[in-house]
N, C-alpha and C positions, 0 to 999 in steps of 0.2 A: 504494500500500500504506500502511496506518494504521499508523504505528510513533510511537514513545517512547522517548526519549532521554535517560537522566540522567547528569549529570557533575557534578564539583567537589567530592567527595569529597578524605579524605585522612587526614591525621594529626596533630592539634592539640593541645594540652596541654588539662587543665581549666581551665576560665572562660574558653576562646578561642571564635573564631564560622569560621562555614562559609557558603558563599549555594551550595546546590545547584540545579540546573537540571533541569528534565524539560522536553523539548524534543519539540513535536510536529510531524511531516509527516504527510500524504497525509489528512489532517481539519484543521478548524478548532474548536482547542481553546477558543477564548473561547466558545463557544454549549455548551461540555460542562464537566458537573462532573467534578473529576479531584480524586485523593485521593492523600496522600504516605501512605505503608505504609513499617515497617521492621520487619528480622526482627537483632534479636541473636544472635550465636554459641550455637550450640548452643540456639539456642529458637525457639520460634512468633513466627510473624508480629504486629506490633502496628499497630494503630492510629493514625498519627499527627494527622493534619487533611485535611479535607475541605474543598472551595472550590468551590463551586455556582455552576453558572454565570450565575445571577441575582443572585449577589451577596454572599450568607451565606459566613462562613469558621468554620468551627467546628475546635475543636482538644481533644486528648487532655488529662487535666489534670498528666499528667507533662508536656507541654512548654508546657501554656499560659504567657503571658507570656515565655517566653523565646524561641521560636519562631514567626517568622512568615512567614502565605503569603502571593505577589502573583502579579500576572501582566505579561506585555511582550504584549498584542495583537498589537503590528507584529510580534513575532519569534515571534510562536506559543507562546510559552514561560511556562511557572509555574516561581516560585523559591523555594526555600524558605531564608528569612533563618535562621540557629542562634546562639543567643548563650549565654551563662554554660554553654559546653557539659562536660556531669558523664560520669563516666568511662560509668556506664548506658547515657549516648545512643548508645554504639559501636556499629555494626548495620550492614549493608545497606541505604540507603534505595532505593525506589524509586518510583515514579506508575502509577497506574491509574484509565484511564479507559473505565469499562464493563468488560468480562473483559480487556483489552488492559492491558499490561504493559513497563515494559521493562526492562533486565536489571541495573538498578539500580548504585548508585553505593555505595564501600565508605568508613564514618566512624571512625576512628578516634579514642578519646579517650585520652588516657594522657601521661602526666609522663616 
C-alpha cells in the first residue's frame, strides 16, 4: 500500500525552525514529484513547494528563502527544513504525491 507519513510538527516560538518529515512506503519516492501543502486554521489549503523528481524545487514566495526542501533517498523521505518561523506559518503541513496524501503534521507558531 502507497502511504505518506508526516511528523515533527509542534510548537515553537517566532524566529524558531522545524525539519518536518513526509515519509514514504509501498513507492519509491525519489522517481516522484511530491509537494509540501498547508492548510491554516480556519482556511484553504496553501501552497507550499514542490520538489520534482528530476531535480527543480520551487517554492511559495511567503516561504521562499526561509524554507527548504531535501530529500534522504536511502530512507524514502522529503524534509522540509522551517527557519525564521512567523506566527502565519501555523497550519497543518502535509505531502502529496499525485492525489495520495497523508494526514499531515500540526505547526504551531506563537510566543
Amino acid at each position: 500500500e502507497m502511504q505518506l507519513r508526516e511528523s515533527g510538527g509542534g510548537l515553537v516560538q517566532p524566529g524558531g525552525s522545524l525539519r518536518l518529515a513526509c515519509a514514504a512506503s509501498g513507492f519509491n519516492l525519489s522517481t516522484s514529484t511530491a509537494t509540501w501543502v498547508r492548510q491554516p486554521p480556519g482556511r484553504g489549503r496553501e501552497w507550499v513547494a514542490d520538489s520534482y523528481s528530476h531535480g527543480p524545487i520551487r517554492y511559495a514566495d511567503s516561504v521562499q528563502g526561509r524554507f527548504t526542501v531535501s530529500r534522504d533517498n536511502a530512507k524514502n523521505t522529503m524534509y522540509l527544513k522551517m527557519n525564521n518561523l512567523k506566527p502565519e506559518d501555523t497550519a497543518l503541513y502535509y505531502c502529496t504525491v499525485g492525489t495520495r496524501r497523508g494526514q499531515g503534521t500540526h505547526v504551531t507558531i506563537s510566543s
